[in-house]
C-alpha positions in Angstrom: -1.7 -5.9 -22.9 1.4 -4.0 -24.3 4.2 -1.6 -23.2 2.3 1.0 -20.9 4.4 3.5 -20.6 3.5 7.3 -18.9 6.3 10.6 -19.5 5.6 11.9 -16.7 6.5 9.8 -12.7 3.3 8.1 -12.9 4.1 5.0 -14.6 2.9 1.4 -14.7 5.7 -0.1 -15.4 4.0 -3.3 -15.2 1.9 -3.4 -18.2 1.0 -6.4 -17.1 1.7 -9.3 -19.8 4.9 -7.2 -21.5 6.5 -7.7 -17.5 5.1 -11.0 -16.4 2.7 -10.0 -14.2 -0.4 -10.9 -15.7 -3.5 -9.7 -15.9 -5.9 -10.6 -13.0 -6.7 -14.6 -13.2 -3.3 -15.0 -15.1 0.5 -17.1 -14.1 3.4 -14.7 -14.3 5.6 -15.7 -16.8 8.7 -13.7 -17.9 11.3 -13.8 -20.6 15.1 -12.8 -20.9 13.9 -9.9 -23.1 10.8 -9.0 -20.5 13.4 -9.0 -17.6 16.2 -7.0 -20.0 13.1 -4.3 -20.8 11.8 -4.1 -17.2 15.7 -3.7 -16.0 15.7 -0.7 -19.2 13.3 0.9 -18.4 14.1 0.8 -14.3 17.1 2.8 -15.2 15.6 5.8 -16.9 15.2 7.9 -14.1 14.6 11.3 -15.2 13.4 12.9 -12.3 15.0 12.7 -8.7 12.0 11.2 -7.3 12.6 8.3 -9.8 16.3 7.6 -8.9 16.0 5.3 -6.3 12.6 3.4 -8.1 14.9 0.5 -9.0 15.8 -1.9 -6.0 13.2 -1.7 -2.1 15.1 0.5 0.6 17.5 -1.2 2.1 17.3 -4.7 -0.9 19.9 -6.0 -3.2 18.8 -4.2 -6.3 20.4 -7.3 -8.4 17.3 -9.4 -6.5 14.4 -8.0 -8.0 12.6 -6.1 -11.0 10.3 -3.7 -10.9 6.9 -4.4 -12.0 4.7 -1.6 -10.6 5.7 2.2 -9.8 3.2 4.8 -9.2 4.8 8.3 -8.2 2.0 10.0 -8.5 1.5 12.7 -10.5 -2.2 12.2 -11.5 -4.5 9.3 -10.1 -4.4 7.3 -13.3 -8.1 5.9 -13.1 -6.8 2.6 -15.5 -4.3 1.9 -12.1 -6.5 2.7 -9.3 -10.1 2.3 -8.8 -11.7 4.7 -6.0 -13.9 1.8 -3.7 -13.3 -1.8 -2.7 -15.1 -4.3 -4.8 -18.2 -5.0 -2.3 -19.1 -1.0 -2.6 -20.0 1.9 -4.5 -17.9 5.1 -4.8 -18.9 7.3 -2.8 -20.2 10.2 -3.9 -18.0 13.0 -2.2 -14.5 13.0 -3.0 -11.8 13.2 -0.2 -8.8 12.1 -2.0 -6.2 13.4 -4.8 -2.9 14.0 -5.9 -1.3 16.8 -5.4 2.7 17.9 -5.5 3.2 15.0 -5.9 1.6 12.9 -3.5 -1.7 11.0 -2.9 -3.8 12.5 -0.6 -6.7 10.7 1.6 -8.5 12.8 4.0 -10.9 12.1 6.7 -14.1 13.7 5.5 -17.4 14.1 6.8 -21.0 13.1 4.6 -24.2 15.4 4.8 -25.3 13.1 7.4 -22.3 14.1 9.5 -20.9 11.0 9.5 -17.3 9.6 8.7 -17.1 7.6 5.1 -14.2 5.2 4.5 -12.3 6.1 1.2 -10.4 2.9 -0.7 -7.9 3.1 -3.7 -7.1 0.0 -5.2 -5.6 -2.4 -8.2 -8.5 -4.6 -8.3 -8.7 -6.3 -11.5 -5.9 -4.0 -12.7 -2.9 -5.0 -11.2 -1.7 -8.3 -9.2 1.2 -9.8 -8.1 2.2 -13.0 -6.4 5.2 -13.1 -4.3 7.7 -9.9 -4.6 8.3 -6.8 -2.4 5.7 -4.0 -1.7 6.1 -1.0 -0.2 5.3 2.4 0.1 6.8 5.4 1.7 4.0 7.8 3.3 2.7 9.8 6.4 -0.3 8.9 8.6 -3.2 10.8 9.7 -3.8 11.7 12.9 -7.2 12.0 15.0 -9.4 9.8 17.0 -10.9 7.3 14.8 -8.6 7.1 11.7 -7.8 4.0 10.3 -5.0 4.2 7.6 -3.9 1.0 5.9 -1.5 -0.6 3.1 -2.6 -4.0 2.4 -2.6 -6.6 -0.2 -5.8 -8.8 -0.6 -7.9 -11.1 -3.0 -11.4 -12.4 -2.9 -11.3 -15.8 -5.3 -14.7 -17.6 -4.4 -15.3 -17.3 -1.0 -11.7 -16.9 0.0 -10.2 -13.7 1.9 -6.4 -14.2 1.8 -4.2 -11.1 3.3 -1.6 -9.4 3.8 -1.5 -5.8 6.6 1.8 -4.1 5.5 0.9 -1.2 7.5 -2.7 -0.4 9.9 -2.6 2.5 12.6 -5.0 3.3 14.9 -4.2 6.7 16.2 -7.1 7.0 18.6 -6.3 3.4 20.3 -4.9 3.0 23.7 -0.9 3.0 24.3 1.5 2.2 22.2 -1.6 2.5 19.3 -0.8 6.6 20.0 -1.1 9.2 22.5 -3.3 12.1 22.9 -1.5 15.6 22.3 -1.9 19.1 23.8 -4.7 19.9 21.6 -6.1 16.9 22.4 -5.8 15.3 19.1 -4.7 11.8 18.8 -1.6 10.7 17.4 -0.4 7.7 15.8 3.1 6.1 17.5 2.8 2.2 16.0 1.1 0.2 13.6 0.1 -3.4 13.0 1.2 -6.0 10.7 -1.1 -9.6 9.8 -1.3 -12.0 7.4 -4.2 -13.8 7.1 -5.4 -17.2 5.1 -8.5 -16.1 5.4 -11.0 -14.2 7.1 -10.9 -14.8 10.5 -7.9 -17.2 10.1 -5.0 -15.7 11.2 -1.7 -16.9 10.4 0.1 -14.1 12.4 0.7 -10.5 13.0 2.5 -8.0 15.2 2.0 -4.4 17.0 5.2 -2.6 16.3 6.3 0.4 18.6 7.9 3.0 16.7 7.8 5.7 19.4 7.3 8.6 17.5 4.7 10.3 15.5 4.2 8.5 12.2 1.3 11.7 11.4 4.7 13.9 11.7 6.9 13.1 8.6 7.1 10.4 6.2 8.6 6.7 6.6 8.9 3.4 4.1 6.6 0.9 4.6 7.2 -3.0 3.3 6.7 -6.7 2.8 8.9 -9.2 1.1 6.7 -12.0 0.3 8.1 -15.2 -0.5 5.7 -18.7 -0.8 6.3 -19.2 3.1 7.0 -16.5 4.9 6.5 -12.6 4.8 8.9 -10.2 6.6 7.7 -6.8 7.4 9.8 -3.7 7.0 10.2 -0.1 8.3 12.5 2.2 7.1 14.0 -0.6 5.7 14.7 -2.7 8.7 13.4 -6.0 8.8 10.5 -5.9 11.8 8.5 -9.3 11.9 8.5 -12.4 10.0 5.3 -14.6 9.7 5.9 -18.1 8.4 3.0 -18.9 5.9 1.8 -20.7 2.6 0.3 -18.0 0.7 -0.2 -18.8 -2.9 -2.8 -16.4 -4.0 -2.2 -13.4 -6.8 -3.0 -10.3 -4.4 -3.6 -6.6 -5.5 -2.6 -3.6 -3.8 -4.8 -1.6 -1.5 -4.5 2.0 0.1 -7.0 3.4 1.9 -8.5 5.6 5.2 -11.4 3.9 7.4 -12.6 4.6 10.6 -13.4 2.7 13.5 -12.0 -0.5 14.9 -9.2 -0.3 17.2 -8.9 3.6 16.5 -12.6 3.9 18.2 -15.1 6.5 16.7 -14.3 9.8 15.2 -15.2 12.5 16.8 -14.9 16.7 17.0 -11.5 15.8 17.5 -10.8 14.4 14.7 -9.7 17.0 11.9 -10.8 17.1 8.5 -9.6 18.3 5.5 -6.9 18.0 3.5 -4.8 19.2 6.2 -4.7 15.6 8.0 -4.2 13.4 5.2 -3.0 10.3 4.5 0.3 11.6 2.4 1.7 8.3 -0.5 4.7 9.5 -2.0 5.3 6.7 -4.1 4.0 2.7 -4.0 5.5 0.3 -5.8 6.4 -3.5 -6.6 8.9 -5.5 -7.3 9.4 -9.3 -8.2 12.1 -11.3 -6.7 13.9 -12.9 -10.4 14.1 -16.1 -8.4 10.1 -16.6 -8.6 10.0 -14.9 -12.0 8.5 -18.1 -13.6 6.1 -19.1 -10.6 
């Protein structure tokens, strides 16, 4: 694939063989003149939200080079597909992007009942090894499941990475109920796994405030045996773990688990999304031939 390049902040910078990481299936592989063009192109910032795309929060920018950037001015349907690989789309659409954000909302079907929304890079964008992150705002409510996760399915393999879970609705520190009686999210949860059911490691983290109430970076610098987990750019957890496999990026709202059931508490609407300002990826130059 060549040079895929969008004017506006949308942009791929990846373009997957012109930066070295490939297409799904594929080794990344990068030359002097891939890493001098990635590094370019990096630098042409034209808007402010674009300033800071080249290094993580907090990262030696000289470290790494960016090979995936979505700002989001349109849901580019060649970057992101709109349900995990095991389901269909569902029919009613509680996501888009707007002022420049990503938008998930919790949304009811005719049937009344809550319906999970994913948006991911499956079999359009993967990475092995680099720095992923994200800087958003969580939803709030009873229920709600928001997540930023990294995953592959090769054969009958579930390899993982949690960058970010909440469970507003879940008991203390998960989040706390307000005056309205709306539940709101106060930590999150960080795993990797090998594979389903085969945990490697993980970690509640305690923020103690209201991650529904303004955005905050979320991260993972994932190196062949370990992952540390960021927040706002400070280093949080570190798991110490072989994990080998290409993974793609995943965003998405789903209900249940520790968050319990949704309920007439939960709000709806567009009101109580979950808000992406930007994700993107970076590869450490170290593993650039890995």
């Amino acid at each position: 694939m060549g040079l895929r390049r969008l004017v506006t902040r949308g942009i791929l910078v990846a373009a997957l063989s012109t930066f070295g990481v490939a297409a799904c299936g594929e080794e990344p592989s990068f030359s002097k003149q891939t890493l001098a063009a990635a590094d370019k192109l990096a630098k042409e910032g034209k808007t402010a939200k674009k300033s800071s795309v080249r290094s993580p929060f907090g990262q030696n920018a000289d470290d790494y080079v960016l090979t995936f950037a979505d700002e989001f001015d349109t849901l580019n349907p060649r970057i992101w597909n709109d349900h995990i690989w095991y389901e269909r789309s569902h029919p009613i659409k509680n996501y888009t992007v707007e002022d420049g954000k990503l938008k998930i909302w919790p949304q009811r079907d005719a049937s009344g009942k809550f319906f999970n929304r994913t948006l991911d890079t499956d079999g359009k964008f993967e990475q092995r090894y680099g720095y992923f992150e994200i800087e958003a705002k969580l939803t709030k409510g009873k229920g709600t499941w928001p997540a930023f996760w990294l995953f592959a399915h090769p054969d009958k393999r579930r390899p993982e990475i949690d960058i970010m879970e909440a469970y507003p609705g879940g008991e203390a520190p998960w989040g706390y109920t307000d005056g309205d009686g709306v539940s709101r999210p106060t930590a999150y949860g960080v795993t990797v796994w090998h594979d389903e059911g085969v945990k490697a490691g993980d970690l509640q983290y305690d923020v103690g405030k209201d991650l529904s109430a303004r955005f905050h970076r979320y991260a993972v610098k994932w190196e062949p045996d370990r992952q540390t987990f960021y927040f706002d750019g400070k280093p949080i957890h570190t798991v110490e773990a072989k994990m080998n496999d290409s993974m793609y990026i995943i965003l998405d709202l789903w209900f249940g688990s520790s968050s319990g059931d949704p309920d007439e508490s939960t709000p709806q609407g567009k009101s109580n999304s979950f808000e992406v300002n930007y994700v993107r990826a970076w590869q450490m130059k170290r593993f650039m031939n890995q």
